[in-house]
mmCIF file of the N, C-alpha and C atoms, coordinates in Angstrom:
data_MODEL
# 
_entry.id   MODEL 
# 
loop_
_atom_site.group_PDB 
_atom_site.id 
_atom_site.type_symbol 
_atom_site.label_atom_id 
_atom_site.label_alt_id 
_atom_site.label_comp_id 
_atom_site.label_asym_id 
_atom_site.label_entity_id 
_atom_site.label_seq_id 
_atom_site.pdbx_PDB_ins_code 
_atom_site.Cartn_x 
_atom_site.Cartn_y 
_atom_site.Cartn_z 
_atom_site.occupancy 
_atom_site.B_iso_or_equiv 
_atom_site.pdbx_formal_charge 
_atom_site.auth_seq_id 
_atom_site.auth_comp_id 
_atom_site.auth_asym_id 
_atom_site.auth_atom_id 
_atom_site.pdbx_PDB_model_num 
ATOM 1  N N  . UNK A 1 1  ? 47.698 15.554 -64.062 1.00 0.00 ? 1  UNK A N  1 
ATOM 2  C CA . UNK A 1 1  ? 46.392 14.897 -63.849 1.00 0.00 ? 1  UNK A CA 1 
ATOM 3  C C  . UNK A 1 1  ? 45.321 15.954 -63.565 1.00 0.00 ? 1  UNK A C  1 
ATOM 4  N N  . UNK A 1 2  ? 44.770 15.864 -64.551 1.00 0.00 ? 2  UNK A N  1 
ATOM 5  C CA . UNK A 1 2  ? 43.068 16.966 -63.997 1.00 0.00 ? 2  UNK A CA 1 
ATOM 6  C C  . UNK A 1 2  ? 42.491 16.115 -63.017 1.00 0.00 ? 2  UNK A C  1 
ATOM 7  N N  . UNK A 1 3  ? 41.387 17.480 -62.663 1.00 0.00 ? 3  UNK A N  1 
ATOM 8  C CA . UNK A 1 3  ? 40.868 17.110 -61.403 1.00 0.00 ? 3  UNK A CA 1 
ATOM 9  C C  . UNK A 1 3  ? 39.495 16.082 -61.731 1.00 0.00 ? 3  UNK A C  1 
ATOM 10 N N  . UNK A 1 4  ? 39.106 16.429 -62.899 1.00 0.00 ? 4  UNK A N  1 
ATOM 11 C CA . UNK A 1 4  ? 37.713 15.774 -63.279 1.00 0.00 ? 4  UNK A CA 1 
ATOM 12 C C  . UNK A 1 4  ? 38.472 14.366 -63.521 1.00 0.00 ? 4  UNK A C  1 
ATOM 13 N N  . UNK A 1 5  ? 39.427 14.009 -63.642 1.00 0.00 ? 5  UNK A N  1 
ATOM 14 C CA . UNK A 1 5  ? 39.925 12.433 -63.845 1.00 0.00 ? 5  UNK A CA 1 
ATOM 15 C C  . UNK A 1 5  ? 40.155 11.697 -62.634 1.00 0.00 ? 5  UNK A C  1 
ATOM 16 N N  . UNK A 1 6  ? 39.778 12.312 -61.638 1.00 0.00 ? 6  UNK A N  1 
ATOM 17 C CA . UNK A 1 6  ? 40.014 11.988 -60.050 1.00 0.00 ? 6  UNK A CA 1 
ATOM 18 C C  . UNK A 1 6  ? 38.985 10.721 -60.348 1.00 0.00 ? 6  UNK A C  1 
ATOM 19 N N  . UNK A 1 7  ? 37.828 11.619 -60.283 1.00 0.00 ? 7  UNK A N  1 
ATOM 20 C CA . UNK A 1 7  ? 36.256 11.138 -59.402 1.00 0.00 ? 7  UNK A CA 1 
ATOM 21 C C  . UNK A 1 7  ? 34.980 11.910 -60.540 1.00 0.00 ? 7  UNK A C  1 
ATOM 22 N N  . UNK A 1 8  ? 34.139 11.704 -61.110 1.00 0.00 ? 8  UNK A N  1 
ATOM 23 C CA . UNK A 1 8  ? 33.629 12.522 -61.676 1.00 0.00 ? 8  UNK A CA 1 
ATOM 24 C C  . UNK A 1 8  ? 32.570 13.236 -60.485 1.00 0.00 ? 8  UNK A C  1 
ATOM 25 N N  . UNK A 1 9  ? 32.120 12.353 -59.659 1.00 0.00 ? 9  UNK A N  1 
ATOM 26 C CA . UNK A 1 9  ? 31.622 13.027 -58.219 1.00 0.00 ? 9  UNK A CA 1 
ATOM 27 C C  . UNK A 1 9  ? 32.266 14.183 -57.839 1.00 0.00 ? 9  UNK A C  1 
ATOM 28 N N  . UNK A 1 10 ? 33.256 14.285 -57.533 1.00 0.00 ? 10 UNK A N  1 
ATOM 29 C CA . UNK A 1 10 ? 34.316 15.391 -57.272 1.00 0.00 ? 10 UNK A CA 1 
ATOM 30 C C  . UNK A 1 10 ? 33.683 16.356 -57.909 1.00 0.00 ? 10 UNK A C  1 
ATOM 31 N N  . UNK A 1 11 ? 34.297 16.475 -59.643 1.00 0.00 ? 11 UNK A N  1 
ATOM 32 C CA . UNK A 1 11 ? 33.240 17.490 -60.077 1.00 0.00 ? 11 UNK A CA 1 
ATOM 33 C C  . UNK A 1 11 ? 31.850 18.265 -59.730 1.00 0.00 ? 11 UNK A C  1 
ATOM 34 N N  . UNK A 1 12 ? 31.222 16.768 -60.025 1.00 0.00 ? 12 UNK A N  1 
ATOM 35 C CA . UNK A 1 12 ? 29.421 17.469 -59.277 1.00 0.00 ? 12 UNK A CA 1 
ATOM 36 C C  . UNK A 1 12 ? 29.420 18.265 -57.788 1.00 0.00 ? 12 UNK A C  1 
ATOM 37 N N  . UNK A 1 13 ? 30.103 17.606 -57.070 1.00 0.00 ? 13 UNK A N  1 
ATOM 38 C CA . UNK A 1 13 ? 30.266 18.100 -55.644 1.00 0.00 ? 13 UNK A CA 1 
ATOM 39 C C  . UNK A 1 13 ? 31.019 19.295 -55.529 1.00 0.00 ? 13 UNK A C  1 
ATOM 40 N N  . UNK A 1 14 ? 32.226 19.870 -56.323 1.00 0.00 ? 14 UNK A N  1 
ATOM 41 C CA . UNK A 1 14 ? 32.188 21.397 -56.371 1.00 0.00 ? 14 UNK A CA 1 
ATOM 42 C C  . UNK A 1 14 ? 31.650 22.123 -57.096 1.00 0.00 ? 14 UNK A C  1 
ATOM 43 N N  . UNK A 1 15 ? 31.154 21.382 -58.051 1.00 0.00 ? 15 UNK A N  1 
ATOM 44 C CA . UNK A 1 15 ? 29.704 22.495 -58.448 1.00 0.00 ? 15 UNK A CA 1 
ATOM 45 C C  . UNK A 1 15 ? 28.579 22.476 -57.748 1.00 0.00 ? 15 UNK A C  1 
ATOM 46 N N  . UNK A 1 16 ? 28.314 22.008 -56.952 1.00 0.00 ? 16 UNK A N  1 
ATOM 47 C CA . UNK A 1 16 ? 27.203 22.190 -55.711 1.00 0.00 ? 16 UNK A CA 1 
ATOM 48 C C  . UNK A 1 16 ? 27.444 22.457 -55.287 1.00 0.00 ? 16 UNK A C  1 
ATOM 49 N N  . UNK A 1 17 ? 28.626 22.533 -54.471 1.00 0.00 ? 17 UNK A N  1 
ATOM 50 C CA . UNK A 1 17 ? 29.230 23.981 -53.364 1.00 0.00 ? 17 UNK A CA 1 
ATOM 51 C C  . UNK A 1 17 ? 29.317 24.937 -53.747 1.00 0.00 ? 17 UNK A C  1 
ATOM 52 N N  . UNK A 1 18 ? 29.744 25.270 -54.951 1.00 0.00 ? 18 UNK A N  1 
ATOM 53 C CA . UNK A 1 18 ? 30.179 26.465 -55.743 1.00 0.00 ? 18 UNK A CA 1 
ATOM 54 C C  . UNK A 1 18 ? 28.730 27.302 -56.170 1.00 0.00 ? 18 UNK A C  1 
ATOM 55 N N  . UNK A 1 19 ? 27.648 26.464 -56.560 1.00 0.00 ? 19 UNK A N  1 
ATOM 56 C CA . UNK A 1 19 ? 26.077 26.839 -56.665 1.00 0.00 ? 19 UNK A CA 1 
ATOM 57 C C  . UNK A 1 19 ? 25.634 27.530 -55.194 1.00 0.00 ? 19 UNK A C  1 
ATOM 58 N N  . UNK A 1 20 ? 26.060 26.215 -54.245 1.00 0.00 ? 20 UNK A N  1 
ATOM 59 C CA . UNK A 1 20 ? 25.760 26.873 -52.862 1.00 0.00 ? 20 UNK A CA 1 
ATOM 60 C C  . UNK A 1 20 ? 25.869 28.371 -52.033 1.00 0.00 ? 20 UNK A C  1 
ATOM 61 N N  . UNK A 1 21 ? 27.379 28.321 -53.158 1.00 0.00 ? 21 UNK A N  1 
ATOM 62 C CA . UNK A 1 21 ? 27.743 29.605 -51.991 1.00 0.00 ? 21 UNK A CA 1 
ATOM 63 C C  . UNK A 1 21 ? 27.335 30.959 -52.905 1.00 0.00 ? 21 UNK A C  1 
ATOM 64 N N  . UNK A 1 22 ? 26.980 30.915 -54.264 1.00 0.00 ? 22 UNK A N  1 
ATOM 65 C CA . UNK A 1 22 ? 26.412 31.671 -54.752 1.00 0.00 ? 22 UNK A CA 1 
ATOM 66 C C  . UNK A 1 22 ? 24.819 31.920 -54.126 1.00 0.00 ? 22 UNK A C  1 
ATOM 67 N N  . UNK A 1 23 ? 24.454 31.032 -53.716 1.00 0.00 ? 23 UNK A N  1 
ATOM 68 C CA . UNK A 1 23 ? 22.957 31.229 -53.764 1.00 0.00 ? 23 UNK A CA 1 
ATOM 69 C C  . UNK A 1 23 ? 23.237 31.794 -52.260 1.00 0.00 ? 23 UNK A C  1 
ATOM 70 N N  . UNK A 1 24 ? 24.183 31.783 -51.410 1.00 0.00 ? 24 UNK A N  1 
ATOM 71 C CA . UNK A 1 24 ? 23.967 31.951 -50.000 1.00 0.00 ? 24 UNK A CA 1 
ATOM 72 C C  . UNK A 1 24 ? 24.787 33.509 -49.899 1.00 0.00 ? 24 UNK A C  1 
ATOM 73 N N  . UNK A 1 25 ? 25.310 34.096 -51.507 1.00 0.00 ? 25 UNK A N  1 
ATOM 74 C CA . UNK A 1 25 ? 25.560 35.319 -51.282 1.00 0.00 ? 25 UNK A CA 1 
ATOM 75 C C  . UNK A 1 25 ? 24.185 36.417 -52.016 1.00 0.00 ? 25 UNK A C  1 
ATOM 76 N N  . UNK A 1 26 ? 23.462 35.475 -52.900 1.00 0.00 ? 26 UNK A N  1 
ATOM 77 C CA . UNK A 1 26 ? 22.498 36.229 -53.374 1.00 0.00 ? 26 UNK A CA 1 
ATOM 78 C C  . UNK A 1 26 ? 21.610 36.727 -52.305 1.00 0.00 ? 26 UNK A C  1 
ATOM 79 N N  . UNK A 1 27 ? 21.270 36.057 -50.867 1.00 0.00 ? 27 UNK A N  1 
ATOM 80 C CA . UNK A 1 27 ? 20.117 36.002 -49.882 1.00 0.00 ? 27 UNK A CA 1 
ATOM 81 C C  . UNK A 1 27 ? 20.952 36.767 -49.512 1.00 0.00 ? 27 UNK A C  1 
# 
């Protein structure tokens, strides 16, 4: 079972963390 077949939220929500913590290593 993939993970995107969970929840498609799931998805969006670790790509917003994953955006997050990029942007919080760029600063």
């Amino acid at each position: 079972m993939e993970k995107a077949d969970l929840n498609p939220s799931s998805a969006e929500l670790l790509d917003w963390v994953t955006s997050g913590q990029i942007d919080a290593m760029r600063k």
